[in-house]
C-alpha distance (Angstrom), angle and dihedral (degrees) to the residues before:
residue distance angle dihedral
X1 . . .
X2 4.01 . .
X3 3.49 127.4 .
X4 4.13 130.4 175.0
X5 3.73 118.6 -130.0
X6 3.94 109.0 -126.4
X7 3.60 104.0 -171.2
X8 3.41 151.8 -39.6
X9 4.06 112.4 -79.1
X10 3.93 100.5 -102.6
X11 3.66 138.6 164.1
X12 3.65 132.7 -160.5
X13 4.04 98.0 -70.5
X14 3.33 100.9 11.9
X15 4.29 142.7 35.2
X16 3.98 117.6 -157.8
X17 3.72 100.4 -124.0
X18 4.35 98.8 -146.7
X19 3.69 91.3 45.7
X20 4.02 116.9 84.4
X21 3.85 131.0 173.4
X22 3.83 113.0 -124.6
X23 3.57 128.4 -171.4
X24 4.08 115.3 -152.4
X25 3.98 111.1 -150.7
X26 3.69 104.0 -123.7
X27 3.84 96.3 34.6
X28 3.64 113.4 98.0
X29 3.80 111.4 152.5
X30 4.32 131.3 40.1
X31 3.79 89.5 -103.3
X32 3.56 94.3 69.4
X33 3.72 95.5 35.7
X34 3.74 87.1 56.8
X35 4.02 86.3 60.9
X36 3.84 93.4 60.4
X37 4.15 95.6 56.2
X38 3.67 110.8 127.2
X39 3.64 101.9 23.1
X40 3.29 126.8 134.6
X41 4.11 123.9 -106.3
X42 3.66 128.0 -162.5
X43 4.24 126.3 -173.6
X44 3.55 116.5 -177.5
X45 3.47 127.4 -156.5
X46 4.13 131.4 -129.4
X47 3.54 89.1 -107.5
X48 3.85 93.1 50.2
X49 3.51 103.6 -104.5
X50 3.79 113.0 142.7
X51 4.05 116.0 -145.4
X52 4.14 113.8 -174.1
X53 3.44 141.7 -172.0
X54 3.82 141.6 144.3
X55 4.21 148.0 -87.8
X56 3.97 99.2 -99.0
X57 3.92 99.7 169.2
X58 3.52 151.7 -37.1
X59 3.80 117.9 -81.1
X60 3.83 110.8 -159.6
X61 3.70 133.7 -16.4
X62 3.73 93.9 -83.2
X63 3.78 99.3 79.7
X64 3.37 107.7 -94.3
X65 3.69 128.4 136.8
X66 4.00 134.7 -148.9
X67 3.54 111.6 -132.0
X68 3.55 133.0 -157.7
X69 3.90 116.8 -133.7
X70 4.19 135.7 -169.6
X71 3.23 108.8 -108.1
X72 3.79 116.7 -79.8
X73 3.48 114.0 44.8
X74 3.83 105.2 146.4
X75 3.82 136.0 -138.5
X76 3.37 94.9 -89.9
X77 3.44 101.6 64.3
X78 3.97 86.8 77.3
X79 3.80 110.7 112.0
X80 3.69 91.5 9.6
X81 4.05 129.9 117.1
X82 3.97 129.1 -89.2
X83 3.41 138.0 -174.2
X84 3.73 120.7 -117.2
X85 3.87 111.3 -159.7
């Protein structure tokens, strides 16, 4: 399944730099967000390099989902493709 990371999770002075927003095709409302938590996400990188992490809530009522990444997934992963497994 592919999703589209949106954008870091950020507040008014400050963004959380593991946390992203991604948006699943397919998954429009909270209820079927709420059936993805706990899966597995993987981004990979232009040179290859594969960064994961994992589903760790809904964020809205829209169907997105806040995601927890390892440490060191760059800027440029924002609007790109992941891998939800």
């Amino acid at each position: 399944m592919k999703g589209k990371i949106l954008s870091f999770r950020r507040g008014r002075h400050k963004y959380k730099p593991r946390q992203y927003i991604v948006q699943v095709k397919g998954v429009d409302t909270k209820d079927k967000a709420l059936k993805l938590l706990g899966k597995k996400v993987s981004w990979e990188s232009p040179a290859g390099k594969i960064i994961n992490g994992k589903i760790s809530s809904t964020h809205g009522n829209k169907g997105c989902l806040r995601t927890l990444f390892e440490k060191g997934l760059p800027g440029q992963a924002v609007l790109s493709e992941v891998e939800i497994i």
